[in-house]
C-alpha angles and dihedrals in degrees: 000000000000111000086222126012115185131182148166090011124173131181151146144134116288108311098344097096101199105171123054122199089319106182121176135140139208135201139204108284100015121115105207117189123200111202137164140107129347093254091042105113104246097135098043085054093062093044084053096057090043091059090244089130111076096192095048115129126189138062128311117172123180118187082338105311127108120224116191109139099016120131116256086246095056094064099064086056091058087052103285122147110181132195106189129204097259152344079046095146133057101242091191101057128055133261097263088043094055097050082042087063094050092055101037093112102049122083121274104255087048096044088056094042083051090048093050095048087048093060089040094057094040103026089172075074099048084051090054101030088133097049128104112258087227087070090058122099129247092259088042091051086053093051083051095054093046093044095050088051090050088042091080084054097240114201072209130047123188128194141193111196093322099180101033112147100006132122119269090242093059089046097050083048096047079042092062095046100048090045081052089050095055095045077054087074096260116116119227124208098191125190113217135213125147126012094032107155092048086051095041083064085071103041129087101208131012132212119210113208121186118171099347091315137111100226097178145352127207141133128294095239085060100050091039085054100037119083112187080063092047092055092040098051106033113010104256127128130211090284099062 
C-alpha cells in the first residue's frame, strides 16, 4: 500500500491554474524525486499536498486516508513530516528550541526520544544545541530543518529543495542522512532543484514535470543512465 497516492490534482494561486491533473505515489522506503524546469510547478505540487492551496481539487491519500480539506496541522498527525522551501527554522530561538517546537505535540517520552535521534543523526547540532539558530550556516540551517521533521518520527517525509544553494559536500551529507531515513522504513517524496543528478543517486523512482504536468515517470537508474533525458532535463550532456 502507497504511503501517498495523489491524483488529478490541480492547483494554483487565484486565477493563475499551475498544476494539470498531476498523479504520482510513493511507498515506504522508497525515496521518489520530482524534478523538471523552474516554472514547473514543483512546489506548488508539495503545497498542494500539504493542503496549503485552498482551491486545490483532486485526491490526495496519505496511509489510507484522504485528506482534502483537512487542516496542514492535521497531516503530521497522519504521519507527515514537511521541509518547506524556505523560512523552514526559527532564527530567534535556539537549536534545541527549535527541534523543541517540532515535537511539542507529541508525547514526552516521544518528544525526548525525537530530540535524541535528532543529535544522533546530525551530531554538529548536538555540538551547538544552545546556539542561536541565526549563527548556523546555510547547510547547517537546512540539517535543522530535516532533523526537526524527522524528529516526530513520519512514516512520510516530504521535502521542497531541500539542498538548493548549498555546497556539494553538505549535499552529499544531508543525502546520506535522508537515504538512511528511508532504509529506516519512512518513505521520502523529495522536490528537486539543483544538484539533481547527485540526489538522483539516492533516490529509487523519478517524476519528470514539465508545465504543471507529470511527462514521465521511471526509475532513477534509467534517468541517471539515459542521456537524452539528462540533456533534456537538466542540461548535461553524456560527459557530466
Amino acid at each position: 500500500m502507497s504511503l501517498l497516492d495523489v491524483s488529478g490534482l490541480s492547483a494554483g494561486y487565484g486565477k493563475i491554474s499551475v498544476l494539470h491533473e498531476v498523479g504520482l505515489t510513493v511507498d515506504d522506503r522508497e525515496i521518489v524525486a520530482v524534478v523538471g524546469p523552474n516554472g514547473a510547478g514543483k512546489s506548488t505540487l508539495v503545497q498542494a499536498i500539504m493542503q496549503l492551496l485552498k482551491d486545490a481539487s483532486g485526491s490526495v491519500v496519505v496511509n489510507a486516508t484522504e485528506c482534502g480539506g483537512r487542516r496542514t496541522s492535521e497531516l503530521s498527525r497522519l504521519g507527515v513530516g514537511y521541509v518547506p522551501q524556505g523560512g523552514n527554522t526559527f532564527p530567534d530561538l535556539s537549536i534545541e528550541e527549535n527541534l523543541r517546537v517540532a515535537v511539542r505535540g507529541s508525547a514526552s517520552v516521544a518528544a525526548e526520544r525525537g530530540l535524541r535521534r535528532a543529535y544522533e543523526r546530525f551530531p554538529v547540532l548536538g555540538e551547538r544545541r544552545h546556539q542561536s539558530a541565526s549563527t548556523l550556516s546555510g547547510g547547517e540551517r537546512q540539517m535543522l530543518a530535516v532533523a526537526a521533521a524527522m524528529a516526530i518520527e513520519p512514516y512520510l517525509l516530504i521535502l521542497d529543495e531541500p539542498t538548493t544553494g548549498l555546497a556539494p559536500t553538505i549535499v552529499q551529507s544531508l543525502s546520506e542522512s535522508i537515504r538512511a531515513y528511508r532504509d529506516g522504513g519512512a518513505g521520502i517524496l523529495w522536490v528537486v532543484e539543483e544538484n539533481p543528478l547527485q540526489i538522483l543517486k539516492h533516490s529509487d523512482r523519478v517524476y519528470l514535470m514539465q508545465g504543471g504536468v507529470m511527462r514521465r515517470e521511471t526509475s532513477a537508474a534509467a534517468m541517471l543512465a539515459d542521456e537524452g533525458l539528462r540533456e533534456l532535463f537538466f542540461g548535461l550532456d553524456h560527459t557530466a
